[in-house]
C-alpha positions as CSV (number, residue, x, y, z in Angstrom):
1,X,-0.3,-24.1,-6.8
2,X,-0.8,-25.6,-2.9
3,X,2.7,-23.7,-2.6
4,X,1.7,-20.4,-4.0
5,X,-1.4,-20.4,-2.1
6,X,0.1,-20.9,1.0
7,X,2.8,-17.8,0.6
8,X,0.1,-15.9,-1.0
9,X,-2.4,-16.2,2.3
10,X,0.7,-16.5,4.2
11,X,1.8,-12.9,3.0
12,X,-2.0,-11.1,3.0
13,X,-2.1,-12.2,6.6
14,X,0.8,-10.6,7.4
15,X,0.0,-7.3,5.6
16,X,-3.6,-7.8,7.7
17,X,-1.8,-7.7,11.0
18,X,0.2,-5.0,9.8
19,X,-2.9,-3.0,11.2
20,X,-2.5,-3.6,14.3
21,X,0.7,-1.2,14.6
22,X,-0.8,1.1,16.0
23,X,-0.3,-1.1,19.5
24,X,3.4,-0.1,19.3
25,X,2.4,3.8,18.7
26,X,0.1,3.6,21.6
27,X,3.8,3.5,23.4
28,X,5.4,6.6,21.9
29,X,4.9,9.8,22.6
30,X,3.7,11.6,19.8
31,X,6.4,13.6,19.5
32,X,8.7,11.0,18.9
33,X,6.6,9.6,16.9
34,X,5.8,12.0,14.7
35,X,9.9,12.9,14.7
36,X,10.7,9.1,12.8
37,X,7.7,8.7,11.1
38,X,9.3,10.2,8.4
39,X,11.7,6.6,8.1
40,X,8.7,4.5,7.4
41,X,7.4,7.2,4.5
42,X,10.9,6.7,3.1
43,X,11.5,3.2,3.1
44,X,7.9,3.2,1.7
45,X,8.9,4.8,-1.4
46,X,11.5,3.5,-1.9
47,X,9.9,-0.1,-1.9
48,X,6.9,1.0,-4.2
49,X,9.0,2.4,-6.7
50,X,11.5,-0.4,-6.8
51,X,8.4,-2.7,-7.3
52,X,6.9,-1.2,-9.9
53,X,10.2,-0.4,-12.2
54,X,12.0,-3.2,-10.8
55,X,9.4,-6.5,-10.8
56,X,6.0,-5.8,-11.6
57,X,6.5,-3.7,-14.8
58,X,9.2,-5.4,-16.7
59,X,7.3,-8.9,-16.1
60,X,4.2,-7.0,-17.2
61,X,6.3,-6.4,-20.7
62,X,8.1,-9.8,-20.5
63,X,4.5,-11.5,-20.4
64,X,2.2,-9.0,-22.3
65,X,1.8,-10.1,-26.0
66,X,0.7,-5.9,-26.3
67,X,3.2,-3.5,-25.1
68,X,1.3,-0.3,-25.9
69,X,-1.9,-2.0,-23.8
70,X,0.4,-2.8,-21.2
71,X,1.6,0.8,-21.3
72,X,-1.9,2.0,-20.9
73,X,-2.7,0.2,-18.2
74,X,0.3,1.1,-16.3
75,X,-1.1,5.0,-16.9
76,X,-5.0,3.7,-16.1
77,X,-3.4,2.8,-13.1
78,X,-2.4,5.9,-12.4
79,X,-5.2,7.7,-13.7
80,X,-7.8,5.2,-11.0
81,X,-5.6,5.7,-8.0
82,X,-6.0,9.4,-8.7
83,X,-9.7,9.4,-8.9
84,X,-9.8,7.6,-6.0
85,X,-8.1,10.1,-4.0
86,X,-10.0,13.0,-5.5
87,X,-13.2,11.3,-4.7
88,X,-12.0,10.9,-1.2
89,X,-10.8,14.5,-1.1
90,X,-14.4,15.3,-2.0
91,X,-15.8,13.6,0.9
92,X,-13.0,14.7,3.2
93,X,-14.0,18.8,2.3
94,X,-17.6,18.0,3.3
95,X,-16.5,17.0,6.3
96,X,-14.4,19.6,7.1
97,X,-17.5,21.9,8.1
98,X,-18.2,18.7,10.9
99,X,-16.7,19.1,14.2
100,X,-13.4,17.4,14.5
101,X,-14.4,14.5,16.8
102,X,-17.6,13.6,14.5
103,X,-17.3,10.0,13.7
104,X,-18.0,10.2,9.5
105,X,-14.2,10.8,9.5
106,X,-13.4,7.8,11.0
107,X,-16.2,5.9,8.9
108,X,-14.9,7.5,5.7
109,X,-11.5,6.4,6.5
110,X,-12.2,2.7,7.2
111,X,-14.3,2.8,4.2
112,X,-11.6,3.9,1.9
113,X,-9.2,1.7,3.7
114,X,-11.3,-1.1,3.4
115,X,-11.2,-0.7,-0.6
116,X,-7.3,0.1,-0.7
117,X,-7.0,-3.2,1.4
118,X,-9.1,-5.6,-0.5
119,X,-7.2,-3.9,-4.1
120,X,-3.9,-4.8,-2.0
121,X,-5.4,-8.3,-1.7
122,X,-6.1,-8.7,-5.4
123,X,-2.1,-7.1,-6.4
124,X,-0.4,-9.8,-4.1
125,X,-2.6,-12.6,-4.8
126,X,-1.8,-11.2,-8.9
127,X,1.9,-11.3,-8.0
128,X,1.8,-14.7,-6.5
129,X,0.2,-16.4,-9.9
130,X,2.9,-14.9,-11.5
131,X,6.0,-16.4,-9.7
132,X,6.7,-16.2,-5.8
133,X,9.4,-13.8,-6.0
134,X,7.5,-11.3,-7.6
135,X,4.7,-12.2,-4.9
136,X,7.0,-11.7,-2.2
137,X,8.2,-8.4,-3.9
138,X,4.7,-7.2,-3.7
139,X,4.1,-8.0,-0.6
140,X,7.5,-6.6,1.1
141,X,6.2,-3.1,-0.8
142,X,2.6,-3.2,0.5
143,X,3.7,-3.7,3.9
144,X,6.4,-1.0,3.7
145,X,3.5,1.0,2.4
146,X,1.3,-0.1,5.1
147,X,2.9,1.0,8.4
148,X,2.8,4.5,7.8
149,X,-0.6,4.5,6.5
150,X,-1.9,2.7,9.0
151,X,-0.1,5.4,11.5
152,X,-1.9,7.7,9.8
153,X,-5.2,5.9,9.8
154,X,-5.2,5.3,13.7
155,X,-4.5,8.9,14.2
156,X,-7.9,9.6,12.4
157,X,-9.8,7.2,14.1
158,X,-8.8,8.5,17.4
159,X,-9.3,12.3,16.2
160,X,-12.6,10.7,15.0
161,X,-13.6,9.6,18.3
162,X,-13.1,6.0,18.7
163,X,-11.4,4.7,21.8
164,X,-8.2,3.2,21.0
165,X,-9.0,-0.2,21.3
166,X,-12.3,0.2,19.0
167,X,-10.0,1.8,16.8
168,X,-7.5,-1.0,16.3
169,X,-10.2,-3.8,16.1
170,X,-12.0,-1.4,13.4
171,X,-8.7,-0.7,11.4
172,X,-7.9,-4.7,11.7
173,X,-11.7,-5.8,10.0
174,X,-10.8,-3.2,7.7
175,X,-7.4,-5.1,6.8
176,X,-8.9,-8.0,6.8
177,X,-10.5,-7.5,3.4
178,X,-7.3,-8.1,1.7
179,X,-8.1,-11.6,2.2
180,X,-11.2,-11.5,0.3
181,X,-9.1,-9.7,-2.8
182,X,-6.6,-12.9,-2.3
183,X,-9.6,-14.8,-2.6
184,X,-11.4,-13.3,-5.6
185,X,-8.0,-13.7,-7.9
186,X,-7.9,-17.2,-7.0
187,X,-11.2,-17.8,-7.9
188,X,-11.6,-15.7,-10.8
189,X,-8.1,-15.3,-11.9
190,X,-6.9,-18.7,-12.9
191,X,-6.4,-17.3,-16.4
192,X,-3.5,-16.1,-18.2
193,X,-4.4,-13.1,-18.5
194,X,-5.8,-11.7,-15.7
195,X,-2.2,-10.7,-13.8
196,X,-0.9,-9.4,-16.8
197,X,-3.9,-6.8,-16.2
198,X,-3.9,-6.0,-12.9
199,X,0.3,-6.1,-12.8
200,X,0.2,-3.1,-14.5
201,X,-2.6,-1.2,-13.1
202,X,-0.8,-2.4,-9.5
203,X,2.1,-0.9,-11.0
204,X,0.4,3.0,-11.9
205,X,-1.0,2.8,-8.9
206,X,2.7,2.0,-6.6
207,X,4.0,4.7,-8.5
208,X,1.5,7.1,-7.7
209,X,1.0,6.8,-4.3
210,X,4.5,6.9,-4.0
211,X,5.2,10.0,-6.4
212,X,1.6,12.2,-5.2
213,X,1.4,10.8,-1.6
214,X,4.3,9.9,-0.2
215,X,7.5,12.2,-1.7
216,X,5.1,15.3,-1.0
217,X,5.3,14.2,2.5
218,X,9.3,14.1,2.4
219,X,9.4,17.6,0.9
220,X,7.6,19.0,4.1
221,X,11.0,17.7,6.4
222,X,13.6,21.0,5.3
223,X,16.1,20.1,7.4
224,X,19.3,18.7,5.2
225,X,20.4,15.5,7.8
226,X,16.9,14.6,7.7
227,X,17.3,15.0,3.8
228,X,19.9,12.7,3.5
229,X,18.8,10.3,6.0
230,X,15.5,9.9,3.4
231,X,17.5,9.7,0.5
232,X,19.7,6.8,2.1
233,X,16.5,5.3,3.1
234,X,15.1,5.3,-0.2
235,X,17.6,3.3,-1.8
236,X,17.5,0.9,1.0
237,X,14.2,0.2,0.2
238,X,15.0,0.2,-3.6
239,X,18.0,-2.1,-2.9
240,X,15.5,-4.5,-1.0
241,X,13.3,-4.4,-4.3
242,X,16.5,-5.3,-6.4
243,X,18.3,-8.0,-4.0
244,X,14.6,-10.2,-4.1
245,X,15.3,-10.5,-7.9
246,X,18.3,-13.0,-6.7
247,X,15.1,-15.5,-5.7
248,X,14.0,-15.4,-9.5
Protein backbone atom coordinates (compact mmCIF):
# COMPACT_ATOMS: atom_id res chain seq x y z
CA UNK A 1 0.00 0.00 0.00
CA UNK A 2 3.30 2.54 0.95
CA UNK A 3 3.79 2.01 -2.99
CA UNK A 4 0.32 2.96 -4.05
CA UNK A 5 0.29 5.84 -1.83
CA UNK A 6 3.28 7.19 -3.01
CA UNK A 7 2.15 7.14 -7.02
CA UNK A 8 -1.15 8.16 -5.85
CA UNK A 9 0.19 11.66 -4.02
CA UNK A 10 2.88 11.45 -6.46
CA UNK A 11 0.25 11.76 -9.45
CA UNK A 12 -2.39 14.39 -7.56
CA UNK A 13 0.63 16.55 -7.15
CA UNK A 14 1.33 16.56 -10.48
CA UNK A 15 -2.27 17.24 -11.67
CA UNK A 16 -2.06 20.19 -8.71
CA UNK A 17 0.81 21.87 -10.58
CA UNK A 18 -0.89 21.45 -13.64
CA UNK A 19 -2.47 24.77 -12.57
CA UNK A 20 0.12 26.64 -12.80
CA UNK A 21 0.09 26.57 -16.80
CA UNK A 22 -1.03 29.39 -17.16
CA UNK A 23 2.87 30.71 -16.56
CA UNK A 24 3.66 29.33 -20.06
CA UNK A 25 0.36 31.22 -21.58
CA UNK A 26 1.47 34.37 -20.00
CA UNK A 27 4.23 33.91 -22.98
CA UNK A 28 1.97 33.51 -25.94
CA UNK A 29 0.22 35.86 -27.53
CA UNK A 30 -3.32 35.15 -27.45
CA UNK A 31 -3.64 34.72 -30.82
CA UNK A 32 -1.44 31.87 -30.91
CA UNK A 33 -2.75 30.68 -28.24
CA UNK A 34 -6.05 30.55 -28.89
CA UNK A 35 -4.94 29.16 -32.68
CA UNK A 36 -3.43 25.51 -30.79
CA UNK A 37 -5.60 25.46 -28.05
CA UNK A 38 -7.65 23.40 -29.95
CA UNK A 39 -4.55 20.38 -29.58
CA UNK A 40 -4.92 20.23 -25.89
CA UNK A 41 -9.07 19.97 -26.22
CA UNK A 42 -8.30 17.01 -28.55
CA UNK A 43 -5.77 15.11 -26.88
CA UNK A 44 -8.20 15.66 -23.93
CA UNK A 45 -10.88 13.67 -25.46
CA UNK A 46 -9.32 11.56 -26.60
CA UNK A 47 -7.70 10.49 -23.17
CA UNK A 48 -11.12 10.69 -21.21
CA UNK A 49 -12.83 8.52 -23.54
CA UNK A 50 -10.06 5.96 -23.79
CA UNK A 51 -10.20 5.95 -19.84
CA UNK A 52 -13.54 5.38 -19.42
CA UNK A 53 -14.15 2.56 -22.19
CA UNK A 54 -10.71 1.40 -22.05
CA UNK A 55 -9.78 1.02 -18.06
CA UNK A 56 -12.07 2.33 -15.71
CA UNK A 57 -15.37 0.74 -17.05
CA UNK A 58 -14.41 -2.79 -17.96
CA UNK A 59 -12.56 -3.12 -14.42
CA UNK A 60 -15.76 -1.63 -13.02
CA UNK A 61 -17.60 -4.84 -14.72
CA UNK A 62 -14.57 -7.17 -14.01
CA UNK A 63 -14.91 -6.28 -10.22
CA UNK A 64 -18.66 -5.42 -9.76
CA UNK A 65 -20.67 -8.52 -8.43
CA UNK A 66 -23.96 -6.21 -10.09
CA UNK A 67 -23.59 -5.30 -13.67
CA UNK A 68 -26.92 -3.48 -14.06
CA UNK A 69 -25.83 -1.29 -10.69
CA UNK A 70 -22.65 -0.81 -12.18
CA UNK A 71 -24.46 0.33 -15.39
CA UNK A 72 -26.36 2.79 -13.37
CA UNK A 73 -23.79 4.29 -11.90
CA UNK A 74 -21.87 4.74 -14.98
CA UNK A 75 -25.28 6.87 -16.23
CA UNK A 76 -25.55 8.63 -12.39
CA UNK A 77 -22.38 9.74 -13.44
CA UNK A 78 -23.43 11.21 -16.19
CA UNK A 79 -26.59 12.44 -14.95
CA UNK A 80 -24.31 14.51 -11.61
CA UNK A 81 -21.70 15.91 -13.95
CA UNK A 82 -24.67 17.33 -15.82
CA UNK A 83 -26.35 18.95 -12.89
CA UNK A 84 -23.31 20.29 -12.05
CA UNK A 85 -22.92 22.14 -15.00
CA UNK A 86 -26.45 23.32 -15.15
CA UNK A 87 -26.26 24.59 -11.70
CA UNK A 88 -23.13 26.46 -12.72
CA UNK A 89 -24.90 27.71 -15.90
CA UNK A 90 -27.44 29.12 -13.45
CA UNK A 91 -25.05 31.06 -11.59
CA UNK A 92 -23.05 32.05 -14.67
CA UNK A 93 -26.70 33.79 -16.32
CA UNK A 94 -26.93 35.83 -13.15
CA UNK A 95 -23.90 37.01 -13.66
CA UNK A 96 -24.19 37.92 -16.94
CA UNK A 97 -26.14 41.21 -16.07
CA UNK A 98 -22.61 42.05 -13.75
CA UNK A 99 -20.09 44.05 -15.47
CA UNK A 100 -17.46 41.98 -17.11
CA UNK A 101 -14.48 42.70 -14.79
CA UNK A 102 -16.78 42.06 -11.48
CA UNK A 103 -14.90 39.57 -9.40
CA UNK A 104 -18.11 36.87 -8.61
CA UNK A 105 -16.92 35.40 -11.92
CA UNK A 106 -13.69 34.71 -10.91
CA UNK A 107 -15.08 33.54 -7.32
CA UNK A 108 -17.66 31.28 -9.00
CA UNK A 109 -15.00 29.81 -11.10
CA UNK A 110 -12.52 28.88 -8.33
CA UNK A 111 -15.45 27.66 -6.46
CA UNK A 112 -16.56 25.18 -9.10
CA UNK A 113 -12.93 24.39 -9.77
CA UNK A 114 -12.32 23.79 -6.40
CA UNK A 115 -15.09 20.98 -6.34
CA UNK A 116 -14.06 19.49 -9.85
CA UNK A 117 -10.48 19.30 -8.34
CA UNK A 118 -11.09 17.65 -5.00
CA UNK A 119 -13.74 14.98 -7.17
CA UNK A 120 -10.45 14.50 -9.43
CA UNK A 121 -8.65 13.85 -6.13
CA UNK A 122 -11.15 11.21 -5.06
CA UNK A 123 -11.19 9.34 -8.98
CA UNK A 124 -7.21 8.99 -8.93
CA UNK A 125 -6.88 8.10 -5.36
CA UNK A 126 -10.14 5.42 -6.51
CA UNK A 127 -7.92 4.32 -9.50
CA UNK A 128 -4.86 3.87 -7.46
CA UNK A 129 -6.67 1.20 -4.80
CA UNK A 130 -7.59 -0.55 -7.67
CA UNK A 131 -4.22 -1.33 -9.40
CA UNK A 132 -1.47 1.33 -10.39
CA UNK A 133 -2.00 1.11 -14.06
CA UNK A 134 -5.42 1.99 -13.85
CA UNK A 135 -4.20 4.85 -11.38
CA UNK A 136 -1.78 6.08 -13.72
CA UNK A 137 -4.49 5.79 -16.57
CA UNK A 138 -6.52 8.16 -14.57
CA UNK A 139 -4.20 10.35 -13.92
CA UNK A 140 -2.65 10.72 -17.57
CA UNK A 141 -6.56 11.61 -18.49
CA UNK A 142 -7.20 14.19 -15.72
CA UNK A 143 -4.15 15.99 -16.59
CA UNK A 144 -4.87 15.93 -20.36
CA UNK A 145 -8.16 17.25 -19.24
CA UNK A 146 -6.59 19.77 -17.06
CA UNK A 147 -4.48 21.98 -19.30
CA UNK A 148 -7.10 23.25 -21.26
CA UNK A 149 -9.37 23.83 -18.51
CA UNK A 150 -7.16 25.43 -16.61
CA UNK A 151 -6.39 27.74 -19.89
CA UNK A 152 -9.76 28.41 -19.82
CA UNK A 153 -9.99 29.08 -16.01
CA UNK A 154 -6.98 31.77 -16.05
CA UNK A 155 -8.59 33.50 -18.87
CA UNK A 156 -11.66 34.01 -16.47
CA UNK A 157 -9.81 35.02 -13.66
CA UNK A 158 -7.99 37.70 -15.51
CA UNK A 159 -11.40 38.80 -17.37
CA UNK A 160 -12.51 38.71 -13.71
CA UNK A 161 -10.08 41.13 -12.51
CA UNK A 162 -7.35 39.39 -10.75
CA UNK A 163 -3.79 40.37 -11.62
CA UNK A 164 -2.10 37.56 -13.16
CA UNK A 165 -0.06 36.47 -10.43
CA UNK A 166 -3.17 36.52 -7.83
CA UNK A 167 -4.77 34.56 -10.43
CA UNK A 168 -2.24 31.72 -10.70
CA UNK A 169 -1.74 31.49 -6.81
CA UNK A 170 -5.75 31.44 -6.63
CA UNK A 171 -6.11 28.75 -9.46
CA UNK A 172 -3.14 26.65 -7.67
CA UNK A 173 -5.05 26.63 -3.83
CA UNK A 174 -7.90 25.78 -5.91
CA UNK A 175 -5.94 22.60 -7.37
CA UNK A 176 -4.67 21.94 -4.36
CA UNK A 177 -7.91 20.35 -3.11
CA UNK A 178 -7.33 17.31 -5.14
CA UNK A 179 -5.10 16.41 -2.38
CA UNK A 180 -7.77 16.45 0.17
CA UNK A 181 -10.05 14.03 -2.33
CA UNK A 182 -6.71 11.70 -2.35
CA UNK A 183 -6.87 11.99 1.23
CA UNK A 184 -10.59 11.26 1.94
CA UNK A 185 -10.47 7.77 -0.18
CA UNK A 186 -7.61 6.70 1.76
CA UNK A 187 -9.15 7.27 4.82
CA UNK A 188 -12.61 6.34 4.11
CA UNK A 189 -12.11 4.13 1.22
CA UNK A 190 -10.15 1.14 2.48
CA UNK A 191 -13.13 -1.00 1.54
CA UNK A 192 -13.86 -3.12 -1.33
CA UNK A 193 -16.37 -1.46 -2.42
CA UNK A 194 -15.94 1.90 -2.48
CA UNK A 195 -13.86 2.12 -6.06
CA UNK A 196 -16.11 -0.05 -7.62
CA UNK A 197 -18.56 3.06 -6.86
CA UNK A 198 -16.90 5.88 -7.65
CA UNK A 199 -15.03 3.99 -10.88
CA UNK A 200 -18.12 4.13 -12.47
CA UNK A 201 -19.52 7.44 -11.56
CA UNK A 202 -15.67 8.68 -12.60
CA UNK A 203 -16.43 6.92 -15.66
CA UNK A 204 -20.10 8.94 -16.64
CA UNK A 205 -18.56 11.76 -15.65
CA UNK A 206 -15.07 11.29 -18.36
CA UNK A 207 -17.49 10.66 -20.87
CA UNK A 208 -19.47 13.55 -20.39
CA UNK A 209 -17.28 16.15 -20.20
CA UNK A 210 -15.72 14.78 -23.02
CA UNK A 211 -18.94 14.20 -25.22
CA UNK A 212 -20.98 17.82 -23.90
CA UNK A 213 -17.79 19.89 -23.17
CA UNK A 214 -15.17 19.19 -25.03
CA UNK A 215 -16.29 17.67 -28.83
CA UNK A 216 -18.75 20.82 -28.87
CA UNK A 217 -15.64 22.78 -28.69
CA UNK A 218 -13.98 20.81 -31.76
CA UNK A 219 -17.16 21.33 -33.89
CA UNK A 220 -16.69 25.26 -33.61
CA UNK A 221 -12.95 24.71 -35.71
CA UNK A 222 -14.69 24.32 -39.63
CA UNK A 223 -11.71 24.31 -41.21
CA UNK A 224 -10.93 20.43 -42.71
CA UNK A 225 -6.76 20.39 -41.80
CA UNK A 226 -7.75 21.47 -38.61
CA UNK A 227 -10.42 18.58 -38.73
CA UNK A 228 -8.11 16.08 -39.32
CA UNK A 229 -5.37 17.26 -37.23
CA UNK A 230 -8.19 16.73 -34.17
CA UNK A 231 -9.15 13.49 -35.29
CA UNK A 232 -5.41 12.25 -35.49
CA UNK A 233 -5.06 13.76 -32.13
CA UNK A 234 -7.85 11.98 -30.76
CA UNK A 235 -6.60 8.71 -31.30
CA UNK A 236 -3.30 9.66 -30.03
CA UNK A 237 -4.76 10.20 -26.94
CA UNK A 238 -6.92 7.04 -27.19
CA UNK A 239 -3.73 5.07 -28.17
CA UNK A 240 -2.04 6.51 -24.95
CA UNK A 241 -5.15 5.08 -22.93
CA UNK A 242 -4.67 1.53 -24.74
CA UNK A 243 -0.65 1.25 -24.68
CA UNK A 244 -0.82 1.83 -20.45
CA UNK A 245 -2.88 -1.46 -20.46
CA UNK A 246 0.69 -3.10 -21.41
CA UNK A 247 1.67 -2.13 -17.48
CA UNK A 248 -1.43 -4.42 -16.31
Amino acid sequence: MITTYIYAFGGVMVVSLVSLVGIFFLSLKEDLMKKYIFIFISLAVGALLGDAFIHLIPETLETSQNTVLASTLIIAGILIFFSLEKFLHWHHHGEDKEEPHVHPVGKLILFSDGVHNFIDGMIIGASFLVSVPVGLATTIAVILHEIPQEIGDFAVLLHAGYSKMRALWLNFLSAILAVVGVLVVFIFGGEEYFPSLILPIAAGGFIYIAVADLIPELHKTKEVKHSIYQLLVVIIGILAMMALTLLE
